[in-house]
Each structure stands twice: as C-alpha cells, then as structure tokens.
N, C-alpha and C positions, 0 to 999 in steps of 0.2 A: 570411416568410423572414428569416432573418439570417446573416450573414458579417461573415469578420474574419478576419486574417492575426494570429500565433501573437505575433508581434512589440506587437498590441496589446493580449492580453492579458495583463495583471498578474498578476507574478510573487507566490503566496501559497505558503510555505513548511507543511511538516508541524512541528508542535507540537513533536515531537523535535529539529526541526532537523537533521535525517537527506538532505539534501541542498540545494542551492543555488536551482536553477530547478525548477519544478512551475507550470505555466501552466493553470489550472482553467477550459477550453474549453467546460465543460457550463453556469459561469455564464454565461461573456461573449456566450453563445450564447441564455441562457433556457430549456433543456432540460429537459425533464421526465421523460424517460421512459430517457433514456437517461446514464451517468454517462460522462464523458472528459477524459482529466486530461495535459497534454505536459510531458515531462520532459528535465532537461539530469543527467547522474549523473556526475560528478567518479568517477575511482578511489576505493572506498570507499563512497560514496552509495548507498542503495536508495530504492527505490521508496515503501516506508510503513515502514521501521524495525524490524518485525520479525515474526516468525512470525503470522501471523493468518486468517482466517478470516470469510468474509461468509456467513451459515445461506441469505440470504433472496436472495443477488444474483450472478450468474454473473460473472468476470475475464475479459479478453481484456489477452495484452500484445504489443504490435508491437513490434521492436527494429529500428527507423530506420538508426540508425547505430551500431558497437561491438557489445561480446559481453555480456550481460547474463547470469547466474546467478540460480537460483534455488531454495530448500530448501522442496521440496516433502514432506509429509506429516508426522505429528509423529515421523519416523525422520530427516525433512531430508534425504530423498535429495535430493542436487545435481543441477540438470537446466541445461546451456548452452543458452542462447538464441542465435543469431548476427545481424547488422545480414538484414535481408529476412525473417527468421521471427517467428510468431504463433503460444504457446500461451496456453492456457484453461484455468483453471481451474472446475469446476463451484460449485455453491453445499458450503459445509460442509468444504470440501479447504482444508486449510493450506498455507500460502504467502510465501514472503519473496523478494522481486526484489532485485539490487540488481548493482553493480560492484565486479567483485573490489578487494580492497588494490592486488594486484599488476598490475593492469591499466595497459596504456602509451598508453587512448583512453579519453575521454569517451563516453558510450552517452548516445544522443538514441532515445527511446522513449516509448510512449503508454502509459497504463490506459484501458478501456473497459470499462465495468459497467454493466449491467444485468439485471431491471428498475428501473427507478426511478433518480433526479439525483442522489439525497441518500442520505448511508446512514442508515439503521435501526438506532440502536445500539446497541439490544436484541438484534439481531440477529447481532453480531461478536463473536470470540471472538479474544484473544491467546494466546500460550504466552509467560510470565513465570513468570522465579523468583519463589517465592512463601517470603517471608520465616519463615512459620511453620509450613507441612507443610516445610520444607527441598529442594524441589524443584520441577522445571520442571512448574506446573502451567494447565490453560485458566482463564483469566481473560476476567468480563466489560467491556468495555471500552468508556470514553462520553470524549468532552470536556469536561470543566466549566466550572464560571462563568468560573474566572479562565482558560479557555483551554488548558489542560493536559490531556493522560492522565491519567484514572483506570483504575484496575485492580480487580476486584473478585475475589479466589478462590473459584470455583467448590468448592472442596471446604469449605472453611473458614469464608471469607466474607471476609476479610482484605482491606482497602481501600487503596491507595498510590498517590499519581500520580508523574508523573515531568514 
C-alpha cells in the first residue's frame, strides 16, 4: 500500500511549460498500471499543450474545480467540461484540455490513463504545423535527450522540437 496527500507531491511541469502545477500522483504513488497526473490550470494553461492523441492508452479527465475546455477531434470540436464532470477519451481520439484565456477561475483537475504508468511514445500522435507540407499535420511525438519535444511528420518525415 501507499498514500500521500497531493501537497507532498512534487510539482513537475510539461516540457512546453503549458502550465504551473501538474503533481505526477502515479510516481509518488509507484503505479504501474495505471497513469494519474493533479493539475492546478491558471486561465490559459492546458492540460498537455496541445492537440494529441495516445493509439495505445484510454484518458479520463475529472474537473475538481472551474470549467475546463476541450478540442476534441482533428475538427476541435469544443466540448465544456464543468467542476463535478468526467469525460473520456478512447485510445486514437484527439484531444487538448485546457482553461479558456477568458476564464475568471483557476480549474483543479485530474488526467487518468490507462493501461499502463508511462506513455508509449511510439504510441502518440500530435497535430502540429508542419513546416514543410505548409499545414496542420499528425506528427509523431517523444521527449529527447535534452528534455524537449520532438515532432516528427507523418507525411514527410520532418523533425523539430520545441
């Protein structure tokens, strides 16, 4: 068994720097099987930065507290979220969470993924402009050495991190 209160885990930001607090509950925990990630989102802040996709791992997102958004499919239909609701995404379904510009409250909200702790990142896909087809195309997507995004275009091949 293990416990822990949210306050003692350490705060690790996304690579983007796409919001302030993300408490990664599935290490401090030693989780294997399941991934879950507590979030503090400033107006502005999203969840993972931008349009993406896990082939291999289903989303759950709880909205705690505040109204969380989300551009769902590669059309971005906008879907509200409210504080007390939980949707899902399946494996393969594009997705971007986050807090409007305009929003006048912070959103305290969870990620829950599974199977698996860690992602697969073979298995993610982004929607990034792609500097050389001149348009928004699926890119594959890993962390590198130095810690950053990489992007690879699917149509092209076209490498960039950010």
């Amino acid at each position: 068994m293990e416990k822990v209160t949210i306050d003692e885990v350490e705060i690790e930001v996304n690579p983007l720097q796409v919001h302030d607090v993300r408490r990664p509950v599935t290490k401090a925990l030693d989780a294997d099987h399941v991934a879950m990630n507590y979030f503090e989102l400033a107006p502005g802040d999203s969840f993972s930065g931008g349009l993406h996709t896990h082939h291999d791992q289903e989303e759950l997102f709880y909205v705690e507290s505040g109204t969380a958004e989300f551009e769902v499919g590669r059309d971005r239909e906008i879907e509200t979220v409210e504080a007390g609701e939980v949707i899902r995404f399946p494996p393969g379904e594009f997705q971007k969470g986050y807090n409007p510009e305009d929003a006048e409250e912070d959103v305290v909200g969870w990620a829950i993924g599974a199977p698996g702790a860690r992602h697969d990142w073979d298995e993610i896909e982004s929607v990034v402009y792609c500097r050389v087809c001149e348009e928004e195309r699926a890119h594959g997507t890993r962390i590198n050495e130095e810690g950053r995004f990489e992007f690879t275009c699917t149509e092209c091949g076209t490498t960039f991190q950010m």
